[in-house]
ChimeraX commands (.cxc) that place a marker at each C-alpha (Angstrom):
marker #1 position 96.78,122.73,77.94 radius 0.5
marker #1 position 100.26,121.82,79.65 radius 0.5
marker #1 position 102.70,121.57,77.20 radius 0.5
marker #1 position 105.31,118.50,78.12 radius 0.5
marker #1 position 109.26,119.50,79.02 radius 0.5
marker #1 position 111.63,118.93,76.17 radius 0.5
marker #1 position 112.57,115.25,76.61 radius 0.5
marker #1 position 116.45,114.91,78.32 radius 0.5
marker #1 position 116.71,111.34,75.98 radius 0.5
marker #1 position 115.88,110.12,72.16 radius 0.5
marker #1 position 115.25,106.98,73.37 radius 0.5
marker #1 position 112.32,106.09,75.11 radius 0.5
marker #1 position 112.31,102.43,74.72 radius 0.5
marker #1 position 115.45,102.38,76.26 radius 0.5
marker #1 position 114.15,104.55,79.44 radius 0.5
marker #1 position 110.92,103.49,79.78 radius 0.5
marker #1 position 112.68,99.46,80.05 radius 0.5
marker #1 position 114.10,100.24,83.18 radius 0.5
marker #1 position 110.82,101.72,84.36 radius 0.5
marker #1 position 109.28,98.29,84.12 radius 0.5
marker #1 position 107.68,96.92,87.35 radius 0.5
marker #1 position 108.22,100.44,89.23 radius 0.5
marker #1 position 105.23,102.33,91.22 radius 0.5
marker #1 position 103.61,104.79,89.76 radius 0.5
marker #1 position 101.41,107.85,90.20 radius 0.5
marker #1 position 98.76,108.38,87.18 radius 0.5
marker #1 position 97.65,112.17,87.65 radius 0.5
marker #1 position 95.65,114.52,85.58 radius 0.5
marker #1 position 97.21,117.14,83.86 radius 0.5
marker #1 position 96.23,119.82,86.61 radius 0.5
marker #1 position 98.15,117.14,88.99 radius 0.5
marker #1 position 95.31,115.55,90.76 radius 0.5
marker #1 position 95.83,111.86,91.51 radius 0.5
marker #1 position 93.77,109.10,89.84 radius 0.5
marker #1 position 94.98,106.13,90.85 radius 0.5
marker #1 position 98.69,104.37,92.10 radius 0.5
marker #1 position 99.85,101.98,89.80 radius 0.5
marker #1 position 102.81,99.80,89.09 radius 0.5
marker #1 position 104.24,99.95,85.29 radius 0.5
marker #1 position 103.64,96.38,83.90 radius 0.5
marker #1 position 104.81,96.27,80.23 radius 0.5
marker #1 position 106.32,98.73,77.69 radius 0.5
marker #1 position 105.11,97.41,74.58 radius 0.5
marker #1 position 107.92,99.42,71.95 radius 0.5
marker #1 position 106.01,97.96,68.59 radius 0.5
marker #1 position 102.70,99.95,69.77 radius 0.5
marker #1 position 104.35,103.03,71.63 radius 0.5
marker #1 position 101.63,101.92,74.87 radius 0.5
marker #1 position 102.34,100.98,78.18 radius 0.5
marker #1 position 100.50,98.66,80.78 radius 0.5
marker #1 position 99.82,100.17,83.95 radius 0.5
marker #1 position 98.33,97.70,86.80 radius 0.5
marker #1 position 96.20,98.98,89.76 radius 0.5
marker #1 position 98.69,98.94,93.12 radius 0.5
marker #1 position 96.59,99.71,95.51 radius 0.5
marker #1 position 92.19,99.85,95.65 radius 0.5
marker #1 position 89.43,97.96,94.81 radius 0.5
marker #1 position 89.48,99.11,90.92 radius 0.5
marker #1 position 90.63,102.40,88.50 radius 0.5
marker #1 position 88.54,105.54,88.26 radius 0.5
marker #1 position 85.48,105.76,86.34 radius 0.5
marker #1 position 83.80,107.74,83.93 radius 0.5
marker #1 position 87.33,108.72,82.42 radius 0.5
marker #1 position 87.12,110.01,78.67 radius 0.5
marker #1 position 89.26,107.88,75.54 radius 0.5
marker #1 position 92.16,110.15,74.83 radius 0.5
marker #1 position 91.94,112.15,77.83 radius 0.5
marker #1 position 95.74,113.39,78.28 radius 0.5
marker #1 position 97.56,112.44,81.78 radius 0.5
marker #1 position 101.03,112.34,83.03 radius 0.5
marker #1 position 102.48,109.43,84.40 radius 0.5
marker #1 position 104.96,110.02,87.70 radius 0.5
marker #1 position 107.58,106.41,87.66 radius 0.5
marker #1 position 109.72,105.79,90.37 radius 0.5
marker #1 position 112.59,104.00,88.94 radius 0.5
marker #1 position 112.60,100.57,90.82 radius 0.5
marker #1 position 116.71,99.98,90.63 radius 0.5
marker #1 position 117.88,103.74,90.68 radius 0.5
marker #1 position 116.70,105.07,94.43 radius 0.5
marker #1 position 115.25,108.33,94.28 radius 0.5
marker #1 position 114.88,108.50,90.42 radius 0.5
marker #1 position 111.56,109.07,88.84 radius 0.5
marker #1 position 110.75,109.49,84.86 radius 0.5
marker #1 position 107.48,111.44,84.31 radius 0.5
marker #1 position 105.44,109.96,81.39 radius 0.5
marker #1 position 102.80,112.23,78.86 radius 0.5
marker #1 position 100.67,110.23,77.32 radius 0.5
marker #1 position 96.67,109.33,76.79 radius 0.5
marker #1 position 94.29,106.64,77.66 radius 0.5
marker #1 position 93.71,104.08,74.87 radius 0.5
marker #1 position 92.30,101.76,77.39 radius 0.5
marker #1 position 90.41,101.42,81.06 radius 0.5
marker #1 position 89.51,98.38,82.44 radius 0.5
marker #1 position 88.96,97.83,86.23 radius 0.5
marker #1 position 92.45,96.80,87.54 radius 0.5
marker #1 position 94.81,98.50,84.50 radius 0.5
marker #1 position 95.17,101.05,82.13 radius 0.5
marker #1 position 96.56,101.29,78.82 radius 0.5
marker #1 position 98.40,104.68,77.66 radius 0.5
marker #1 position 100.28,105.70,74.62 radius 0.5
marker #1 position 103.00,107.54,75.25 radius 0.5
marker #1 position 104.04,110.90,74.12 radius 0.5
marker #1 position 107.12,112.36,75.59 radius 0.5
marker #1 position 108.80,111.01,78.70 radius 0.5
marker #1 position 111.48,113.18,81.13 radius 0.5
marker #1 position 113.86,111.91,83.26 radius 0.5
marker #1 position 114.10,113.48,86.89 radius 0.5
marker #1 position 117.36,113.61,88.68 radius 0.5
marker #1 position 115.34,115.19,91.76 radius 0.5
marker #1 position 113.52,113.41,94.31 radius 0.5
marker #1 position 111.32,116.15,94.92 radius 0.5
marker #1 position 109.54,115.88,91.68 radius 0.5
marker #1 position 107.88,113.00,93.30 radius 0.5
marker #1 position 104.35,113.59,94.20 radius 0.5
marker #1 position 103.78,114.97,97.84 radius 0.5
marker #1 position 100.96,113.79,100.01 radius 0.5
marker #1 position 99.89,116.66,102.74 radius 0.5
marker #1 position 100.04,115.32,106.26 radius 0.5
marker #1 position 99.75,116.96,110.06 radius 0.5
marker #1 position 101.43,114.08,112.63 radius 0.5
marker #1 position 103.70,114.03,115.48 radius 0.5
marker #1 position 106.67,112.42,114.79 radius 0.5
marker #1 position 109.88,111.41,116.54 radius 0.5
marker #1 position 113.74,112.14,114.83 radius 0.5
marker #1 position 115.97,109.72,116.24 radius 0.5
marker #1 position 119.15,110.31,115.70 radius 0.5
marker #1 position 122.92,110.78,117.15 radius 0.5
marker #1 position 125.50,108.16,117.94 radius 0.5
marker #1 position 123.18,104.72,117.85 radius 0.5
marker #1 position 120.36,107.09,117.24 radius 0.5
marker #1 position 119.61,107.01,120.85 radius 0.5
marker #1 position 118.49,110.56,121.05 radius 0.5
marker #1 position 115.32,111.66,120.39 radius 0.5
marker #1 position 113.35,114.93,119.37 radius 0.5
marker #1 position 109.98,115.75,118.34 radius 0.5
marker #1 position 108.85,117.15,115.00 radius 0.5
marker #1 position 105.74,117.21,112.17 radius 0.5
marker #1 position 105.17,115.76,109.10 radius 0.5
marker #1 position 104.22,118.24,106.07 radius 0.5
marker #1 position 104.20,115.99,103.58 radius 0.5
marker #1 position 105.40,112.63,102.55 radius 0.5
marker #1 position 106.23,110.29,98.72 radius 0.5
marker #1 position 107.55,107.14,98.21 radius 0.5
marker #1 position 110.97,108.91,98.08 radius 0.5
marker #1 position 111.17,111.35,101.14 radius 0.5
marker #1 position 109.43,113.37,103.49 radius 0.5
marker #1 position 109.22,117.03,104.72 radius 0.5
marker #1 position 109.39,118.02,108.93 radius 0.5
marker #1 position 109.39,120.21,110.95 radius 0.5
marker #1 position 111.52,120.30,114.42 radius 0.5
marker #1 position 113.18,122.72,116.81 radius 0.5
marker #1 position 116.23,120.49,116.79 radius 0.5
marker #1 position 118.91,121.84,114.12 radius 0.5
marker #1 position 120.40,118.86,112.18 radius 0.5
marker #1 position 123.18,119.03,109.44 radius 0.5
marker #1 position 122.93,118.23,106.03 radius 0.5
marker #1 position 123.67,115.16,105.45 radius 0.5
marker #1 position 122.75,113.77,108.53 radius 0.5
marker #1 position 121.38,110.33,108.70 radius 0.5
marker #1 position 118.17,109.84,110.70 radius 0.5
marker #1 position 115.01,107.42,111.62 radius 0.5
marker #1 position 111.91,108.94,111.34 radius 0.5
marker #1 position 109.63,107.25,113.70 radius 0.5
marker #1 position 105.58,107.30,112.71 radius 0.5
marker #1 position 103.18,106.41,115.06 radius 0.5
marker #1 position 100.49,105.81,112.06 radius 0.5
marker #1 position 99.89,107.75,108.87 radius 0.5
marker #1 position 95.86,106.97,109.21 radius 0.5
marker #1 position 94.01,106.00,111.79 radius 0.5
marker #1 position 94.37,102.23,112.63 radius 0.5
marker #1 position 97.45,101.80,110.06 radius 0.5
marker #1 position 101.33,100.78,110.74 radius 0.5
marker #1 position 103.84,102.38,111.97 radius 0.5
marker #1 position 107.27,103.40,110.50 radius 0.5
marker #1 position 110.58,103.21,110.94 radius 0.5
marker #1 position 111.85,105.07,108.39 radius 0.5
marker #1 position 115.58,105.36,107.77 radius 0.5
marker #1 position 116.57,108.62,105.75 radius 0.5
marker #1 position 119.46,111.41,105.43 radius 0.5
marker #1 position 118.51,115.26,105.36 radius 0.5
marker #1 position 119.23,116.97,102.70 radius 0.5
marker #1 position 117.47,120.76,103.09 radius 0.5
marker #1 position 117.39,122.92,105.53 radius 0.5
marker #1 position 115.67,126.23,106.57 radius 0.5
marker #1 position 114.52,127.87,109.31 radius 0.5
marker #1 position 111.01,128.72,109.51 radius 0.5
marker #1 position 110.39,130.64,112.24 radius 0.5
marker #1 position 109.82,134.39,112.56 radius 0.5
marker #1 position 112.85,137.05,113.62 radius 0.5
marker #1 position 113.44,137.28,117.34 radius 0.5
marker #1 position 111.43,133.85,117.98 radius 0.5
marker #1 position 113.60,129.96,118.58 radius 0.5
marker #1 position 114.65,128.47,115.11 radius 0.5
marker #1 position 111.90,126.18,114.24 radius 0.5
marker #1 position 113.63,123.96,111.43 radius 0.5
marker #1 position 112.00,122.76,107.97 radius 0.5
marker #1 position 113.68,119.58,106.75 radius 0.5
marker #1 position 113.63,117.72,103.16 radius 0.5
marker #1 position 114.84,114.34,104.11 radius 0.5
marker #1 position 115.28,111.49,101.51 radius 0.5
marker #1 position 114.38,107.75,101.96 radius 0.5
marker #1 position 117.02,106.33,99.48 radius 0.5
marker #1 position 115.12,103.63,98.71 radius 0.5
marker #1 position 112.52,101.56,100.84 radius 0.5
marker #1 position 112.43,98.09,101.27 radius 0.5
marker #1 position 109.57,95.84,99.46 radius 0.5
marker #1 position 107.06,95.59,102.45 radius 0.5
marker #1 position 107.52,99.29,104.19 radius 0.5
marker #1 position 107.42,100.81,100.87 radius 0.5
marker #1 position 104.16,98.24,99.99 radius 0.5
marker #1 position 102.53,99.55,103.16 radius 0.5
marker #1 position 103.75,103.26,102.87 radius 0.5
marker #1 position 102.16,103.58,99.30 radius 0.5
marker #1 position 98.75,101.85,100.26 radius 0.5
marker #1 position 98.55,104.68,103.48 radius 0.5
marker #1 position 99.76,107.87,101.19 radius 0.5
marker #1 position 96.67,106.23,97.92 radius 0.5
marker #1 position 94.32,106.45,101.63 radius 0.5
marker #1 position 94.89,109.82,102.14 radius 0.5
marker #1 position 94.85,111.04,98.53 radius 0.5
marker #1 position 91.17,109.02,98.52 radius 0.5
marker #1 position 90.06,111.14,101.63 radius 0.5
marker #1 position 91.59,114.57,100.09 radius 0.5
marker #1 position 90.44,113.96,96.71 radius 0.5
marker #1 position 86.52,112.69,98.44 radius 0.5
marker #1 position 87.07,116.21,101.33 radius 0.5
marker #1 position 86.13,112.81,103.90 radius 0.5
marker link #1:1,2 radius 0.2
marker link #1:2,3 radius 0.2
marker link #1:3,4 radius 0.2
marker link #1:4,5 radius 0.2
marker link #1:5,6 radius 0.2
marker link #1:6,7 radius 0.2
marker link #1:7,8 radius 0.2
marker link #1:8,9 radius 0.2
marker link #1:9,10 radius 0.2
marker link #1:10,11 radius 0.2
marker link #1:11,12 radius 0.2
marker link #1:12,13 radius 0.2
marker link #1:13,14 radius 0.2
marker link #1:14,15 radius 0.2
marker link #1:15,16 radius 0.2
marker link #1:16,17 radius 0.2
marker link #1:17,18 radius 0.2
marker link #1:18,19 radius 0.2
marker link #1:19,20 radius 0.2
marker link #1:20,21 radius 0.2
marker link #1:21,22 radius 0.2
marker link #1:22,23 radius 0.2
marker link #1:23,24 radius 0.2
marker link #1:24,25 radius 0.2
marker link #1:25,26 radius 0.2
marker link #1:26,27 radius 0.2
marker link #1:27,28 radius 0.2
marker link #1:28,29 radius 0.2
marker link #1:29,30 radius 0.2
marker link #1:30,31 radius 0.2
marker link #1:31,32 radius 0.2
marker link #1:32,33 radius 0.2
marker link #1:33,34 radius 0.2
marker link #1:34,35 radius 0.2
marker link #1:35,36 radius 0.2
marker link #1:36,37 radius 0.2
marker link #1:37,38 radius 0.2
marker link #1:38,39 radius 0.2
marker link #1:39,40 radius 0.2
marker link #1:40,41 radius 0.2
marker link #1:41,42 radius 0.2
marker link #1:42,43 radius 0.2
marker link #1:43,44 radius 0.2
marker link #1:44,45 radius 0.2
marker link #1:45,46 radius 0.2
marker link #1:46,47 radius 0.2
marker link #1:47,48 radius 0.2
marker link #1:48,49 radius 0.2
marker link #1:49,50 radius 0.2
marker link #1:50,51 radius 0.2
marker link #1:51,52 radius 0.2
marker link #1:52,53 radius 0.2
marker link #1:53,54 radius 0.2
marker link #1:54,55 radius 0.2
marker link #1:55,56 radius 0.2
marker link #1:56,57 radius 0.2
marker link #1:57,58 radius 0.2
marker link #1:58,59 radius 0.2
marker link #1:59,60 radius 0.2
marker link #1:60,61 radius 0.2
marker link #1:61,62 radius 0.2
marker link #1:62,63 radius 0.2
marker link #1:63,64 radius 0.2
marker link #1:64,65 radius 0.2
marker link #1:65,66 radius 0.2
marker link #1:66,67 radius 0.2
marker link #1:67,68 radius 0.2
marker link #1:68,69 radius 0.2
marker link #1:69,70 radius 0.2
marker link #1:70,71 radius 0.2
marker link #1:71,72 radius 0.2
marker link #1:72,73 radius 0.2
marker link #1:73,74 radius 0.2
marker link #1:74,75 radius 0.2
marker link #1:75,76 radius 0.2
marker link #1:76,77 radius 0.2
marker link #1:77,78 radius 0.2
marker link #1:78,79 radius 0.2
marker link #1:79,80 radius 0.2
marker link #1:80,81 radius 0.2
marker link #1:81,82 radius 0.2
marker link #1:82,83 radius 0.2
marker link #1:83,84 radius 0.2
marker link #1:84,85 radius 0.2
marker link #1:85,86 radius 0.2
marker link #1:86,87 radius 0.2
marker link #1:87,88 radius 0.2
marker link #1:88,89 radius 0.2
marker link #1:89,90 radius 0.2
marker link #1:90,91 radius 0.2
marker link #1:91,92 radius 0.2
marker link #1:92,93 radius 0.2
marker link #1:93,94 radius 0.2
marker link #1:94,95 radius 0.2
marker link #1:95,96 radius 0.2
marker link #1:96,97 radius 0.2
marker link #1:97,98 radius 0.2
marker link #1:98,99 radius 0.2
marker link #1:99,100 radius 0.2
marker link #1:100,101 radius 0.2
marker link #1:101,102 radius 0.2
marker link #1:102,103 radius 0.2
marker link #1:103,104 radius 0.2
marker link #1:104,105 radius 0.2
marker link #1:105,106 radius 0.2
marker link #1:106,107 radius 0.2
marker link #1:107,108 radius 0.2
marker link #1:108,109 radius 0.2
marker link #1:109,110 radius 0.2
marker link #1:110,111 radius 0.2
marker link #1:111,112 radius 0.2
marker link #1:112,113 radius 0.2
marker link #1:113,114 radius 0.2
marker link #1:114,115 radius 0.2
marker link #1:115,116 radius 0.2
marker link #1:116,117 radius 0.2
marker link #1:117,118 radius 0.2
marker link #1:118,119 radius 0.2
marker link #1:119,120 radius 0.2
marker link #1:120,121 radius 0.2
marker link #1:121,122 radius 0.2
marker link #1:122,123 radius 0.2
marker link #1:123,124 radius 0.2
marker link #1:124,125 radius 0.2
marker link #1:125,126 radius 0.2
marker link #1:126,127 radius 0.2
marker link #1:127,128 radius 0.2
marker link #1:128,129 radius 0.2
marker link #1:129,130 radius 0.2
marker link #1:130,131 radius 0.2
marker link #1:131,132 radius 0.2
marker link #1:132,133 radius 0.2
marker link #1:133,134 radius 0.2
marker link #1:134,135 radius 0.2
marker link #1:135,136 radius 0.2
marker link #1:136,137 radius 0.2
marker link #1:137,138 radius 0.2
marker link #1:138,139 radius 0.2
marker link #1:139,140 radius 0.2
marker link #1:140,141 radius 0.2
marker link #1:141,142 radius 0.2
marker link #1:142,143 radius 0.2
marker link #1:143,144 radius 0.2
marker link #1:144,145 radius 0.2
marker link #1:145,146 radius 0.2
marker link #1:146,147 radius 0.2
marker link #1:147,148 radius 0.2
marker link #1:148,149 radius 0.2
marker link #1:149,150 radius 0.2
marker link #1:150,151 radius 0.2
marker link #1:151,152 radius 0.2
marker link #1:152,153 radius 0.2
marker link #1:153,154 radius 0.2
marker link #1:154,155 radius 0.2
marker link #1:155,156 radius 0.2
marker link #1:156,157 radius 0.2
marker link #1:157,158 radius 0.2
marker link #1:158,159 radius 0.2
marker link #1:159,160 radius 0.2
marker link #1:160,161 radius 0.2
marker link #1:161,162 radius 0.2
marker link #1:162,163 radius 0.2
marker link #1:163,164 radius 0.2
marker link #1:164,165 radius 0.2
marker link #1:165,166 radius 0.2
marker link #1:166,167 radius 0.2
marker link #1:167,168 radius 0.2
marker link #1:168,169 radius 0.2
marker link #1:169,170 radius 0.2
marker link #1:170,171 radius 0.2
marker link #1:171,172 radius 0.2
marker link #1:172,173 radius 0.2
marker link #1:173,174 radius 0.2
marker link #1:174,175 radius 0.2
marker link #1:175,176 radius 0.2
marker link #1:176,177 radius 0.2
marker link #1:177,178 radius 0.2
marker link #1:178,179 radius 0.2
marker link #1:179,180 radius 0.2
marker link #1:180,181 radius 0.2
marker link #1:181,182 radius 0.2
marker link #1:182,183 radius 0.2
marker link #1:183,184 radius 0.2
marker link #1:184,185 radius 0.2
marker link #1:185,186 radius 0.2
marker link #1:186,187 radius 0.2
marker link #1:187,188 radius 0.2
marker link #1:188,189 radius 0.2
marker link #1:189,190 radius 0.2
marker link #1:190,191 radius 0.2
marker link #1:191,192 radius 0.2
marker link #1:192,193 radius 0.2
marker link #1:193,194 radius 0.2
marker link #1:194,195 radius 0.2
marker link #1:195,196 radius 0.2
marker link #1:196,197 radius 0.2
marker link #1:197,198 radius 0.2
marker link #1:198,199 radius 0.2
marker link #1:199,200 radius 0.2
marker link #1:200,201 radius 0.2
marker link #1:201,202 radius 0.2
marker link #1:202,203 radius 0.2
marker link #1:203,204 radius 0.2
marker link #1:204,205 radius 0.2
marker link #1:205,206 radius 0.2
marker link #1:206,207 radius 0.2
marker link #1:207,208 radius 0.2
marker link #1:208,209 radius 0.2
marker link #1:209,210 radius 0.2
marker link #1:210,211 radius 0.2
marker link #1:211,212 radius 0.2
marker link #1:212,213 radius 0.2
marker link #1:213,214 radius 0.2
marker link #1:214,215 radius 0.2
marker link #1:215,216 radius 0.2
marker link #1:216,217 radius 0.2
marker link #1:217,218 radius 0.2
marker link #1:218,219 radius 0.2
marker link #1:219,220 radius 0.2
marker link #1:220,221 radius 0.2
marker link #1:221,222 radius 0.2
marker link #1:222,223 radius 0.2
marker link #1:223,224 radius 0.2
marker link #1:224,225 radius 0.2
marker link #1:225,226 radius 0.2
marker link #1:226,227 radius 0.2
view
């Protein structure tokens, strides 16, 4: 069984308060996805918190009392902060879960965030008014950032738009406002630089990232049900 990391604060209560009414992922310990969530209540006095049901018609069934999971927070007022919660079920109803906590770690890294494989075309706008435009591919994408690939070479630090057709057939588009921040080049010796980028949201707005989360819980559905 995973053992949790050494915990980066002595106070939880204090941690898991600014956690409060932030999305989350619950996973399994082996890091498959059961459900997105937002944290509801902390609840100090009983060590438990309250996690609603963000997005689908109800929680997984069939899921054992005690069963150990880890809890993935994205920290609603600190942009690209996430706390990951151990814990175990005390409780499963239809639309929440109950979980007493065991250990919670802060991560200062935005790539701890759960990533959501993805193959589509893309356009990087970018430049002076962002009125150039190149073509690239999603690899994955979270709540926090996204990885691409392009034949355009960018600096770090550069700000861009990521412009998404649609994530799943028949859902929105995106604009998608975010700054790179890694760089490599993928391609093979002798062959044109074909450029793998970590870009970082910074924090979505209410509605895109409403709409972003329900299309990345879609595709985890499909992956996790090989539709």
């Amino acid at each position: 069984m995973e053992q949790p990391p050494e915990n980066l604060t002595n106070n939880i209560e204090d941690m898991l308060d600014t956690c409060v009414d932030g999305l989350c992922e619950v996973l399994t310990e082996d890091n498959r996805v059961l459900f997105v969530g937002r944290l509801e209540e902390y609840d100090p006095e009983q060590n438990e918190v309250w996690i609603d049901l963000h997005r689908g018609s109800e929680t997984p069934r069939g899921v054992i009392h005690k069963m150990p999971v880890k809890v993935q927070i994205h920290v609603k007022k600190q942009s690209g902060s996430l706390v990951m919660l151990y814990g175990n079920v005390s409780l499963c109803a239809a639309t929440y879960w109950t979980i007493i906590v065991r250990n919670v770690v802060a991560c200062s890294e935005a790539r701890r965030a759960f990533r959501q494989k993805v193959r589509v075309e893309a356009q990087i706008l970018w430049g002076p008014g962002l009125h150039f435009r190149a073509k690239c591919q999603l690899e994955d994408i979270s709540l926090v950032g996204v990885a691409i690939y392009s034949p355009l070479k960018l600096e770090i630090g550069s700000r861009i738009v990521l412009s998404i057709p649609a994530l799943i057939k028949g859902g929105p588009s995106y604009e998608l406002p975010c700054s790179v921040v890694v760089r490599r080049n993928t391609a093979e010796e002798g062959l044109p630089p074909l450029w793998r980028y970590g870009c970082d949201f910074g924090g979505l707005k209410g509605q895109t990232e409403s709409l972003l989360c329900k299309d990345i819980f879609a595709l985890q559905a499909k992956s996790v049900n090989r539709e």
